[in-house]
C-alpha positions in Angstrom: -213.9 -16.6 51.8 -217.6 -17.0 52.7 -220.4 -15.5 54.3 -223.6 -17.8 54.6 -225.9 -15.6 54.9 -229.9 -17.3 54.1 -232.8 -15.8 54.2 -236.4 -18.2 53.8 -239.5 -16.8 52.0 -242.6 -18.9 50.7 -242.5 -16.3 47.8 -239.5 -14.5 46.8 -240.7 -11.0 44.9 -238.2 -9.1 42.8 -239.6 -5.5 42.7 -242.6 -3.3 44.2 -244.3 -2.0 41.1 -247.5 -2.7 40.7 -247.0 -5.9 39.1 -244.9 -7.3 42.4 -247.1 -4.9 44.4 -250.1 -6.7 42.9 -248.7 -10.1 43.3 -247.4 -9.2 47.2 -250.8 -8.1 48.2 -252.9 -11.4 46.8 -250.3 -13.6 48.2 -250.7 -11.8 51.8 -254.2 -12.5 51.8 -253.1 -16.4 51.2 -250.6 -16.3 54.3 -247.5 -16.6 52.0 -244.5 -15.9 54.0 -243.1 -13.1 51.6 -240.1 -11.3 50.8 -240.2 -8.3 48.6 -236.6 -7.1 47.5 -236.3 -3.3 46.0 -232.8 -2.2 44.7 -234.2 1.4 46.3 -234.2 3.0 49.8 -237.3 4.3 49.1 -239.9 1.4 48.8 -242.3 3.9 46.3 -239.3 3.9 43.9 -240.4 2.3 40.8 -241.5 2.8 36.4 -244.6 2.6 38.3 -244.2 5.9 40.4 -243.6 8.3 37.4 -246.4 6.8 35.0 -248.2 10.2 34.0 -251.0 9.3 31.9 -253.3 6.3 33.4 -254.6 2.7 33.6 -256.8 1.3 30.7 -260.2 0.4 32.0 -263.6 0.7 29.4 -265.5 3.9 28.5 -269.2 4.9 28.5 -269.4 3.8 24.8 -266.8 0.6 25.1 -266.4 -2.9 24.8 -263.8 -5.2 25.4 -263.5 -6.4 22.1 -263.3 -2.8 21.1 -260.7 -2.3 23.1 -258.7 -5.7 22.0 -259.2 -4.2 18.2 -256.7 -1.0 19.9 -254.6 -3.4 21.2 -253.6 -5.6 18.5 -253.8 -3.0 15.6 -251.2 -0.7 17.7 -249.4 -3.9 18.2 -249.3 -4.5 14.4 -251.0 -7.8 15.0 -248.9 -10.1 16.6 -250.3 -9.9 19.8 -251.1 -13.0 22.0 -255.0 -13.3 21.6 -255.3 -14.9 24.5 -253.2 -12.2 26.5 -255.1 -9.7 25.1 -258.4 -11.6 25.8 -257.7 -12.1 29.4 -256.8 -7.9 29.7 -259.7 -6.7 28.0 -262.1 -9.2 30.3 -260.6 -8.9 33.5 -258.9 -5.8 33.7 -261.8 -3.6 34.5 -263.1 -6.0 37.1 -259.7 -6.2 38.8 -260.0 -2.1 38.9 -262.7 -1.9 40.5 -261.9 -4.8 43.2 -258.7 -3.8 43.9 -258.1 -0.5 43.2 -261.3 1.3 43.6 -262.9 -0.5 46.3 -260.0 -2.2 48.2 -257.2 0.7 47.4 -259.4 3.7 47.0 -257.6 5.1 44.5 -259.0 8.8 43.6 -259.6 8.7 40.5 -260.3 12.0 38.8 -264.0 12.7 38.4 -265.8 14.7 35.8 -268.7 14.8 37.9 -269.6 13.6 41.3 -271.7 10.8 39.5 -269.1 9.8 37.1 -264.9 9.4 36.6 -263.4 11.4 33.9 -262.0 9.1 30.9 -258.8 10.4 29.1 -258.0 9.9 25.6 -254.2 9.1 24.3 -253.0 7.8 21.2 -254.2 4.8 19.9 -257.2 4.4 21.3 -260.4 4.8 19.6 -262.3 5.5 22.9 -262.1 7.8 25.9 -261.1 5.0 28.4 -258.2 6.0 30.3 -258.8 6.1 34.3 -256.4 8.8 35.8 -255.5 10.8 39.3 -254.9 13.8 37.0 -251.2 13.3 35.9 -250.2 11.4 39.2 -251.6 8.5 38.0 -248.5 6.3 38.9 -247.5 7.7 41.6 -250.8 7.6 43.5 -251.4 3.6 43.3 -247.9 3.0 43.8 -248.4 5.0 46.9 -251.6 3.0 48.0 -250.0 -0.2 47.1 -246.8 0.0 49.4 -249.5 1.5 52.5 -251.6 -1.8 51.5 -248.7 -4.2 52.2 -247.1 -2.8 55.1 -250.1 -3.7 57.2 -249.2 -7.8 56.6 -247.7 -8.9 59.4 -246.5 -12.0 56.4 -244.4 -9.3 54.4 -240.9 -8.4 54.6 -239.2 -5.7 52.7 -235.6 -5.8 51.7 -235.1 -2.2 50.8 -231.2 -1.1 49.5 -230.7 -5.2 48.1 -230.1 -5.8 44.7 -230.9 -8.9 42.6 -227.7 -10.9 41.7 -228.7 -13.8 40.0 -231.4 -16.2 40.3 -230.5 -19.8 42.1 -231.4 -22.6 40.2 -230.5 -26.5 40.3 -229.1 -28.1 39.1 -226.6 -24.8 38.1 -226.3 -23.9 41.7 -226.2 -27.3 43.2 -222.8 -29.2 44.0 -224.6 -32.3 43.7 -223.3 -34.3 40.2 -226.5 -35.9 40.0 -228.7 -33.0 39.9 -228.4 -32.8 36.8 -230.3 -35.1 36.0 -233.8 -33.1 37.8 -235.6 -30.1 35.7 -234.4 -27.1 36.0 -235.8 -25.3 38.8 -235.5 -21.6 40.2 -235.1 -22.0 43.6 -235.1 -18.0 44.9 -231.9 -15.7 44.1 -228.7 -14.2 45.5 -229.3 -10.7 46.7 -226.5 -8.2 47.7 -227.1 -6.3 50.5 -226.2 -2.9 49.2 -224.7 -1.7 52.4 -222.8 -4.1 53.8 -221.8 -5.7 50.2 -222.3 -9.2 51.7 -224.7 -11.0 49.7 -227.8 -13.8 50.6 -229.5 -16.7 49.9 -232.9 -16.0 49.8 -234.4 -19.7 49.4 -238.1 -19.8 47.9 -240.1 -22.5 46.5 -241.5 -19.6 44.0 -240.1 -16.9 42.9 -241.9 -14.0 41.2 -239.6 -11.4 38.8 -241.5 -8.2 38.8 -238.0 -5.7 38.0 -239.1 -3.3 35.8 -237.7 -2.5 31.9 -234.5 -1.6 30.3 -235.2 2.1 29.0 -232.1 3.4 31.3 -229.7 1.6 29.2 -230.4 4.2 26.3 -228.4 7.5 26.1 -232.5 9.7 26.3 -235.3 7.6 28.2 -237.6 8.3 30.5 -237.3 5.8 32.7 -236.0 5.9 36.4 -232.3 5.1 36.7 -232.2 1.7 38.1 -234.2 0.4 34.8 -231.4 -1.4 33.7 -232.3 -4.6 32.4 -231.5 -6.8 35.6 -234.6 -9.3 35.3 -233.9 -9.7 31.6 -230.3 -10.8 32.3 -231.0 -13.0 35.6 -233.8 -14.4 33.8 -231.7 -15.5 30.3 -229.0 -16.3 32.6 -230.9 -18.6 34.3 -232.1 -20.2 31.0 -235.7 -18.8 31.0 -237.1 -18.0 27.5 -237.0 -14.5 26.6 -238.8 -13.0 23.5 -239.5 -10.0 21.0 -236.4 -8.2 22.8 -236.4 -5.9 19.3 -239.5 -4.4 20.0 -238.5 -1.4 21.9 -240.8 1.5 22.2 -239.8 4.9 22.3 -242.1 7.7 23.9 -242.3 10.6 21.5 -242.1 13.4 23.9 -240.1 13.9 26.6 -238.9 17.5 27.8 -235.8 18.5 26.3 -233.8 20.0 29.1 -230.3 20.2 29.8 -231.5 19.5 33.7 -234.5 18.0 32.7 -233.0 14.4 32.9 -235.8 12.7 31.0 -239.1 14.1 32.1 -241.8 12.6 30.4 -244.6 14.9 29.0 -247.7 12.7 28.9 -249.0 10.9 25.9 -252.5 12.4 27.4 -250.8 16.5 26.5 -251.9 15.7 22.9 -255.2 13.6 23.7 -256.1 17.0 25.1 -255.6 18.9 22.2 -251.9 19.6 21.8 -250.2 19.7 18.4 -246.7 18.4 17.5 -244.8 21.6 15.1 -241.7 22.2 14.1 -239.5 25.1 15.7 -240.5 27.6 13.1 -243.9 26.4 14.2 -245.4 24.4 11.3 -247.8 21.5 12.6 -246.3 18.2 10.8 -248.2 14.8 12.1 -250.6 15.1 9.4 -247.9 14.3 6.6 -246.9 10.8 9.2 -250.2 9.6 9.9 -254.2 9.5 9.5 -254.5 10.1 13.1 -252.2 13.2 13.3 -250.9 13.8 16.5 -253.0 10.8 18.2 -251.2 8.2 15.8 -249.3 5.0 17.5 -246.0 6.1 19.5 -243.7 4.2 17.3 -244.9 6.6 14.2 -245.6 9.7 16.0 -241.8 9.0 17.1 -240.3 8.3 14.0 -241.9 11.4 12.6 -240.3 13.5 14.9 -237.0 12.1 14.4 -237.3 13.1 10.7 -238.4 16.6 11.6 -235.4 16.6 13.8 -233.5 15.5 10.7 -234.3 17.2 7.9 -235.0 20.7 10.2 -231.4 19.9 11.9 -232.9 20.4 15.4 -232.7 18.8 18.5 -236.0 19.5 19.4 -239.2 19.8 18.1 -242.4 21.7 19.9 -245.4 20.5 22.2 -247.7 23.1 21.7 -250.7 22.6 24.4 -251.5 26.5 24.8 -252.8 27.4 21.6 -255.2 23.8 21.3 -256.4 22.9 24.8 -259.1 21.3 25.7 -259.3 21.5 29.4 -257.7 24.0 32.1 -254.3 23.3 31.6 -253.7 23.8 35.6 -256.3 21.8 36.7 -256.0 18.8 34.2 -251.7 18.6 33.9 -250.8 20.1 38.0 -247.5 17.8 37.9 -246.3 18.6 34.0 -247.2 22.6 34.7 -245.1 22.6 38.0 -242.1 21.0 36.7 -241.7 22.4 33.3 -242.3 25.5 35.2 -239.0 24.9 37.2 -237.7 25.0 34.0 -238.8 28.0 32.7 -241.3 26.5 30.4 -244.9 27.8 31.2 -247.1 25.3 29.3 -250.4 27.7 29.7 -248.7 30.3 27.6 -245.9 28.6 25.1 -244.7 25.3 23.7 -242.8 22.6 25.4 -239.5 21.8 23.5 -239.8 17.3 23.7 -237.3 14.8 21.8 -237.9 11.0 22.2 -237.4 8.8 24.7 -236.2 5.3 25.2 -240.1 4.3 27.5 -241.1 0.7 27.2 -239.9 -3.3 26.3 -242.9 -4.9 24.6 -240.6 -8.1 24.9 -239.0 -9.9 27.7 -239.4 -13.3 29.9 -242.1 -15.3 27.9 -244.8 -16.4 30.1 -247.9 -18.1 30.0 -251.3 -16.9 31.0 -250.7 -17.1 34.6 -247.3 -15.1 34.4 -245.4 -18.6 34.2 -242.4 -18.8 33.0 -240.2 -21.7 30.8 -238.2 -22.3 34.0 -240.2 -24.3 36.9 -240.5 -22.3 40.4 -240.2 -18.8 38.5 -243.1 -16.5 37.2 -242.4 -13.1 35.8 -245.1 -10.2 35.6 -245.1 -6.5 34.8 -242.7 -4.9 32.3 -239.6 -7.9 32.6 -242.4 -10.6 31.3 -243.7 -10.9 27.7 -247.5 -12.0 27.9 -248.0 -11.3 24.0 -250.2 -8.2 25.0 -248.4 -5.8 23.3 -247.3 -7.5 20.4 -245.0 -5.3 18.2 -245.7 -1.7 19.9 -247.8 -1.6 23.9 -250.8 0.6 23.5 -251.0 3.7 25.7 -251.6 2.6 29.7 -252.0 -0.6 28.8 -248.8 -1.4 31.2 -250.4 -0.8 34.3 -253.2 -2.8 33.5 -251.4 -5.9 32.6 -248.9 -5.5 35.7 -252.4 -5.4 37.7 -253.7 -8.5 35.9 -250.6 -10.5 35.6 -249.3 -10.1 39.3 -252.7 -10.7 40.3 -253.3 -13.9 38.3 -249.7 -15.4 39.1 -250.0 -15.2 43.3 -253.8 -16.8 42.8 -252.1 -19.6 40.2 -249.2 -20.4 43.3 -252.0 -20.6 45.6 -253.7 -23.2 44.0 -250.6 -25.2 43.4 -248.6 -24.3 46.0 -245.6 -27.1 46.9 -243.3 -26.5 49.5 -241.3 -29.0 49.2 -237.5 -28.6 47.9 -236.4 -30.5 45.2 -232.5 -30.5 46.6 -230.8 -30.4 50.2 -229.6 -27.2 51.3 -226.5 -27.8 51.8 -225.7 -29.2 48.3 -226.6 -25.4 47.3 -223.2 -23.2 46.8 -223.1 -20.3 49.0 -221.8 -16.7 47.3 -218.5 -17.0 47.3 -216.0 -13.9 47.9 -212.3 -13.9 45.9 -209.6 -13.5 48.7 -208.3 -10.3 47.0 -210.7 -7.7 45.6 -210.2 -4.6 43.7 -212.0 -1.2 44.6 -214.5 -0.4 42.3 -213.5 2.6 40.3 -216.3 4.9 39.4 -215.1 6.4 36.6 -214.7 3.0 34.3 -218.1 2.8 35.7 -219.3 5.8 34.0 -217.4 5.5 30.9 -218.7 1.8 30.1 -222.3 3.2 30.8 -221.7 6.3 28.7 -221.1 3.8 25.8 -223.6 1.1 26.5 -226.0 4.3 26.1 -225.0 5.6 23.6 -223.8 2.6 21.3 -228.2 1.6 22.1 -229.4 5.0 20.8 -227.1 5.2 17.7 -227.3 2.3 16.3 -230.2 0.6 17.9 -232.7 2.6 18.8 -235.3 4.7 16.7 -234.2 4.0 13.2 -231.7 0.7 13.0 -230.2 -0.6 9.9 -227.6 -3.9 9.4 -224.6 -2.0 9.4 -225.5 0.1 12.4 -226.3 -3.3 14.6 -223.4 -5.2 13.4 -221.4 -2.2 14.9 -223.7 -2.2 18.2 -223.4 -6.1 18.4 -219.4 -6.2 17.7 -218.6 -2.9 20.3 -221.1 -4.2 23.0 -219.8 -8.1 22.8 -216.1 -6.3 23.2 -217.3 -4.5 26.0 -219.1 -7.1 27.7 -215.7 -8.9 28.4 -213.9 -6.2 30.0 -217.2 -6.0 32.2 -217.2 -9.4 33.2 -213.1 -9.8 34.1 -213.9 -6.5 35.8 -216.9 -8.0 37.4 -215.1 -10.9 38.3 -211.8 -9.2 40.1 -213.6 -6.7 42.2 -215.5 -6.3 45.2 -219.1 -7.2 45.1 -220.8 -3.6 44.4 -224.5 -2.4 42.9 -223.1 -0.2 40.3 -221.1 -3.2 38.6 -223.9 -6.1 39.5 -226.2 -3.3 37.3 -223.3 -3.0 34.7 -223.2 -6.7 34.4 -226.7 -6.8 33.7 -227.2 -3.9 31.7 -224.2 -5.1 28.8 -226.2 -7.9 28.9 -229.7 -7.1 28.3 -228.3 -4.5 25.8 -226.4 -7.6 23.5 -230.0 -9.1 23.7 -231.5 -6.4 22.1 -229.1 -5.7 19.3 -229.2 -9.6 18.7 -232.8 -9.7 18.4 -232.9 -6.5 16.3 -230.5 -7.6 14.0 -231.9 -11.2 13.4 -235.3 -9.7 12.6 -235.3 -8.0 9.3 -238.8 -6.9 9.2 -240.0 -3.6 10.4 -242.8 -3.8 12.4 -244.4 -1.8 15.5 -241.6 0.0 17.5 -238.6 -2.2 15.8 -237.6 0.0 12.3 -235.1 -1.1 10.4 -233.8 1.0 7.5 -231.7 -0.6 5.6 
């Protein structure tokens, strides 16, 4: 059974972050034809929309090669120079184009002549541009305004990414494979009508977000599954420094809390990390105390947690501000305040979270990737700027840079022409019977993808522990895919396909890297 359903786009965007928002709004202004495909009703709905803290951009007293000296020491020196050089030398420029003057993003002010720069761990300068803890949300809101006005932009809200097309894989012509592999746009599954398309596109541009969700505590959104990891490796792109998974130290610890992340900028403003009997205990870890790098401000609290046997320890904010608490943190007081947390007066009970992939797709400096006709950007690409461990709000930054940079390098080499006939391209094809999807092997193969991550591959890993993860996963990972392959085409089990796999590429890579560096620990 078939349903040929095509769509045509001159530029085929996975996601509406601001790296695919970034990308979406310079390719407008070229006249692309483009189709943006979300996996979420809501077009906003993005990592994007919930980062707290801020964008990177230079202080009074800054440089850029002061700022690249923050980059690659957080990143414990294997940063991409020339990543990092191109972040530090654009990235304020691109602010003020495109988000100051173009987007007119509100950026808190300090005074009515000058913005207010936050500090956050890592950094050795004031430097962090923010709309008080709405950072996120706020340009994500601006950006999706922005593109709605292009007449040249269509959305496909409530689709989800299936697999990228590529020839000669997808091509029923024998001698195709002889031509380079090419991405040629992907199959997308209509989430409401469980037909899926063809979305044909000369270039096509992976902007889908990271993979914290596949870890039993992150504070990622939900749909941060690992889907552009998977399409991509499937595809036979190059992926890279998958270990390297950073964990924010302090997310609220709330049975109904579901991962709300208390912002790296709580202790830039003064707030100390303590134990629950209340004894301050970052200055044993680190130098820097409670500003040190996530991965060791992280790893410390996981001690504490050990060797206090909690499961929490304490942000305390009241007793060390530095600003009105109100004023400066208006999102983090309001919610921990639903709760039954008020911040101005006691401290917030945090555990770690599952927050970032310094890894993914490697691409060049233009967001290309190995495999012709794709580029990735934002959180699913691997520039080298983060090395072994990202730098705080540094991710905005480089989704702004690198979505930016790869529409302007398919302008100046844009080639329509296809490198294959359309019909020789297989349709998705439908199995005559299908099985219902059951929710509840659903649930129980995501309860242990989670948890299998966050035992034995998360914070602290050891040999044993990943050998375990690899062996368990792998096992899992065929039941997925005969399940996968027997039932009706569905969004829960196309993420479930992609999230066993994404979650096998990080306990591989953990476990054939032995050396602890940055957010990748091993213990053994």
């Amino acid at each position: 059974m078939t349903h040929n359903l095509k769509e045509y786009a001159d530029i085929l965007i996975l996601g509406c972050g601001i790296a695919g928002s970034s990308a979406a709004l310079e390719a407008a202004k070229h006249g692309f034809q483009i189709i943006i495909v979300t996996r979420y009703s809501r077009l906003e709905e993005s990592n994007t929309y919930y980062a707290q803290g801020g964008i990177v951009s230079l202080g009074k007293d800054d440089h850029p090669e002061i700022l690249k000296e923050d980059i690659i020491k957080t990143g414990a020196g294997i940063n991409n120079p020339e990543a990092v050089d191109i972040l530090t030398r654009e990235g304020k420029k691109l602010i003020d184009e495109i988000l100051i003057k173009e987007l007119k993003i509100p950026f808190t002010r300090s005074s009515a002549e000058s913005v207010d720069y936050a500090q956050e761990a890592g950094h050795s300068r004031r430097r962090i541009l923010h709309v008080k803890d709405t950072t996120g949300r706020t340009i994500e809101e601006a950006f999706i305004n922005a593109l709605k006005k292009f007449p040249n932009i269509r959305f496909l809200s409530d689709h989800t990414a299936v697999d990228l097309l590529t020839i000669p894989h997808h091509s029923k012509n024998p001698l195709a494979i002889y031509k380079e592999p090419q991405c040629i746009g992907a199959y997308v599954l209509d989430n409401q009508t469980g037909l899926v398309k063809s979305i044909f596109a000369p270039y096509t541009i992976l902007a889908t977000g990271g993979c914290g969700a596949l870890f039993l505590y992150t504070s990622n959104p939900k749909g941060a599954i690992g889907a552009g990891y998977a399409m991509a490796a499937r595809a036979g792109a190059r992926l890279v420094n998958m270990e390297y998974i950073q964990f924010h130290p302090t997310s609220l610890y709330h049975r109904d809390a579901d991962g709300f992340l208390i912002s790296e900028t709580v202790r830039g403003e003064g707030a100390r990390l303590k134990t629950k009997d209340g004894r301050t205990f970052m200055e044993k870890y680190s130098d820097k105390g409670d500003l040190a790098p996530r991965d060791e401000v992280t790893r410390a609290i996981y001690e504490e947690m050990i060797n206090t046997n909690s499961n929490y320890v304490l942000l305390d904010l009241a007793s060390y501000a530095k600003c009105d608490i109100k004023e400066r943190f208006p999102h983090i007081y309001r919610t921990c305040l639903q709760y039954g947390i008020d911040i101005t007066k006691e401290p917030i009970p945090v555990v770690p979270a599952a927050h970032y992939c310094c890894g993914g797709v490697l691409v060049d400096s233009w967001g290309r990737t190995s495999l012709k006709g794709l580029y990735a950007v934002g959180e699913v690409a691997c520039t080298g700027v983060h090395g072994a461990n990202r730098l705080a709000s540094t991710s905005l930054l480089e989704g702004l840079v690198w979505g930016t940079r790869a529409s302007r390098h398919i302008a100046s080499h844009f080639d329509p022409t296809p490198p294959y006939k359309e019909s020789e391209i297989h349709p998705w094809y439908y199995p005559e019977t299908q099985e219902e999807v059951d929710p509840a092997l659903i649930q129980q193969d995501w309860l242990m993808i989670r948890s299998t991550l966050w035992n034995y591959a998360g914070i602290i890993r050891t040999k044993k522990r990943l050998e375990r993860a690899k062996a368990d996963l792998e096992y899992l990972q065929h039941r997925i895919e005969k399940f996968y392959r027997e039932a009706r085409m569905d969004p829960q089990l196309v993420d479930l396909k992609h999230g066993i796999q994404t979650a096998i590429m990080i306990t591989r890579a953990a476990l054939m890297n032995p050396i602890s560096l940055g957010a990748h620990y091993r213990k053994d």
